[in-house]
C-alpha positions as CSV (number, residue, x, y, z in Angstrom):
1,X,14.8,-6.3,-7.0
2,X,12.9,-2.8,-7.3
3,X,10.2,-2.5,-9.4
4,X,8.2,1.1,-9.8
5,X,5.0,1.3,-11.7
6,X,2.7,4.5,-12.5
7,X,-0.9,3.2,-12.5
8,X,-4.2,4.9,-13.5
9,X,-6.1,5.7,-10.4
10,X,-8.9,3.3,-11.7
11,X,-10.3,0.0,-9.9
12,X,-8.1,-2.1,-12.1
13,X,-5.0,-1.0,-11.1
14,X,-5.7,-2.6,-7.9
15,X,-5.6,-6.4,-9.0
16,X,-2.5,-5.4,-11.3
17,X,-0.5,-4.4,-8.7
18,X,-1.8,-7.4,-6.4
19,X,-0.2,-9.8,-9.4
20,X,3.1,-7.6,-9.7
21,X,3.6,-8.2,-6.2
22,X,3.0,-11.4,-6.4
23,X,5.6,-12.4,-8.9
24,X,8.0,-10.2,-7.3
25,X,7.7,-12.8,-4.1
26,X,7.7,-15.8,-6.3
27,X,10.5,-15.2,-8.1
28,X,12.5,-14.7,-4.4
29,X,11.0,-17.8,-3.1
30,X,9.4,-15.6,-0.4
31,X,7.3,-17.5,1.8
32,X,3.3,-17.8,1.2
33,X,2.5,-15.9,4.6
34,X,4.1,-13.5,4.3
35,X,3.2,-12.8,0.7
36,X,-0.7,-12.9,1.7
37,X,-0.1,-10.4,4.6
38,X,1.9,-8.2,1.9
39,X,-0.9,-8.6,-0.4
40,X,-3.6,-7.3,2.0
41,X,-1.7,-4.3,2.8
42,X,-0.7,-3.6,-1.0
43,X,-4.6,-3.8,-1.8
44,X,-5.4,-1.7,0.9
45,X,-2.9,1.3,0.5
46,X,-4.1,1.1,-3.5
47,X,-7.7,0.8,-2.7
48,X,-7.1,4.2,-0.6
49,X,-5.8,6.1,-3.8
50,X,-8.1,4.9,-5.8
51,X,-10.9,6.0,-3.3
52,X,-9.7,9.3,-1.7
53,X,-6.9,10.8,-3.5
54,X,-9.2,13.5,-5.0
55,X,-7.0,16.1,-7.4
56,X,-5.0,13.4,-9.2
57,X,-5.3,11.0,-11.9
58,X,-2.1,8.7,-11.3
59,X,-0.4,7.1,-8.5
60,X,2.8,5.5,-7.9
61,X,4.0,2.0,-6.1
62,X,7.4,1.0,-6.1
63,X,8.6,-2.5,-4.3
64,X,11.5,-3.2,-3.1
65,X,12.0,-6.8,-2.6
66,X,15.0,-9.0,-0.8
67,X,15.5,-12.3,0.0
68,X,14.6,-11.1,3.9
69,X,12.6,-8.3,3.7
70,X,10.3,-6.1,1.5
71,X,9.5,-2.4,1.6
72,X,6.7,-0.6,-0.4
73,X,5.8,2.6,-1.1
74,X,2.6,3.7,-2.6
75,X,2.3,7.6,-3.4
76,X,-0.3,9.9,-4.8
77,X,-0.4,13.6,-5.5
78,X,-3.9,14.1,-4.5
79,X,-5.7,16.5,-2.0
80,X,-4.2,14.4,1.5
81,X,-5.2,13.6,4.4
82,X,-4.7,13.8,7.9
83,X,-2.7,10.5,9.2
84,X,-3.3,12.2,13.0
85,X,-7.3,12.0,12.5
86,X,-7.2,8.3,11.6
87,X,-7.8,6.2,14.4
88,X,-9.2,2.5,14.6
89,X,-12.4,1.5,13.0
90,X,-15.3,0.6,15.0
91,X,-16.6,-2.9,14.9
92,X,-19.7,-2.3,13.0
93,X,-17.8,-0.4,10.2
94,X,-17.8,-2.2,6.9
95,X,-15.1,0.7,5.2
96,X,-12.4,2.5,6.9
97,X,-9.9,-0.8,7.5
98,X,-7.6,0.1,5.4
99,X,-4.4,1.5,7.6
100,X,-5.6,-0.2,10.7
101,X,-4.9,-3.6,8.5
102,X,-2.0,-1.9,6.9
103,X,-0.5,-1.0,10.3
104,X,-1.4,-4.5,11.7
105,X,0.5,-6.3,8.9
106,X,3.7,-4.7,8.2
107,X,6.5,-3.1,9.7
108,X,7.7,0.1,10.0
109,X,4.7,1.8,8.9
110,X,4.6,5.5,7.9
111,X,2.4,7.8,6.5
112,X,3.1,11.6,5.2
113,X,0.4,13.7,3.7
114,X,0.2,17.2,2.6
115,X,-2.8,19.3,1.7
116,X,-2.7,19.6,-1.9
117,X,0.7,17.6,-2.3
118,X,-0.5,13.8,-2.3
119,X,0.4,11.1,0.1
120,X,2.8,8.0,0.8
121,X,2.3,5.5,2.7
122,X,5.4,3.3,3.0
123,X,5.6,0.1,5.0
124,X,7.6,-2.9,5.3
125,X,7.8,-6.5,6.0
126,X,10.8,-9.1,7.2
127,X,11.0,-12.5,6.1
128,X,13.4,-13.6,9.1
């Protein structure tokens, strides 16, 4: 199953896409686990947009779901951002979570940004 959405780069969008996931996995019989690890990452790479990707007033996420693995790409066409210059958060740091979580629940984690062009960040997740 694919499923791509174009959401508002609002707060709300957040939760929707959260729910759209959700009932992607249900309707696979995908296992809770990994659906709550998906969901944390989902949130996270959304919450990003919604936070940093100055310039643009959109953003994409498209899921692709199988009965063993999912793969999700979130994209913006915001200002960027350096992937090199993000490193891991410091233990006292209440914000800046997001890809280290990302990166520690999924699979196959990549990031590409371009000044001016937007980002993706895609990752995935096996069920086997």
């Amino acid at each position: 199953m694919t499923v791509q959405v174009d959401l508002p780069r609002e707060t709300g969008s957040v939760p929707a896409v959260r729910r759209l996931l959700r009932c992607a996995l249900a309707s696979l019989q995908v296992d809770s686990q990994y659906g709550a690890d998906l969901e944390i990452a989902i949130t996270e790479a959304c919450a990003n947009v919604v936070d940093h990707a100055d310039g643009t007033e959109k953003f994409e996420v498209r899921l692709e779901v199988a009965d063993d693995h999912c793969a999700i790409d979130v994209r913006d066409e915001g200002a960027g951002f350096d992937p090199e210059s993000v490193g891991r958060p410091g233990a006292d740091n209440e914000r800046g979570r997001g890809l280290f979580l990302i990166k520690a629940l999924a699979e196959n984690v990549r990031m590409h940004s371009s000044p001016r062009r937007g980002s993706l960040i895609h990752f995935e997740k096996s069920f086997a």
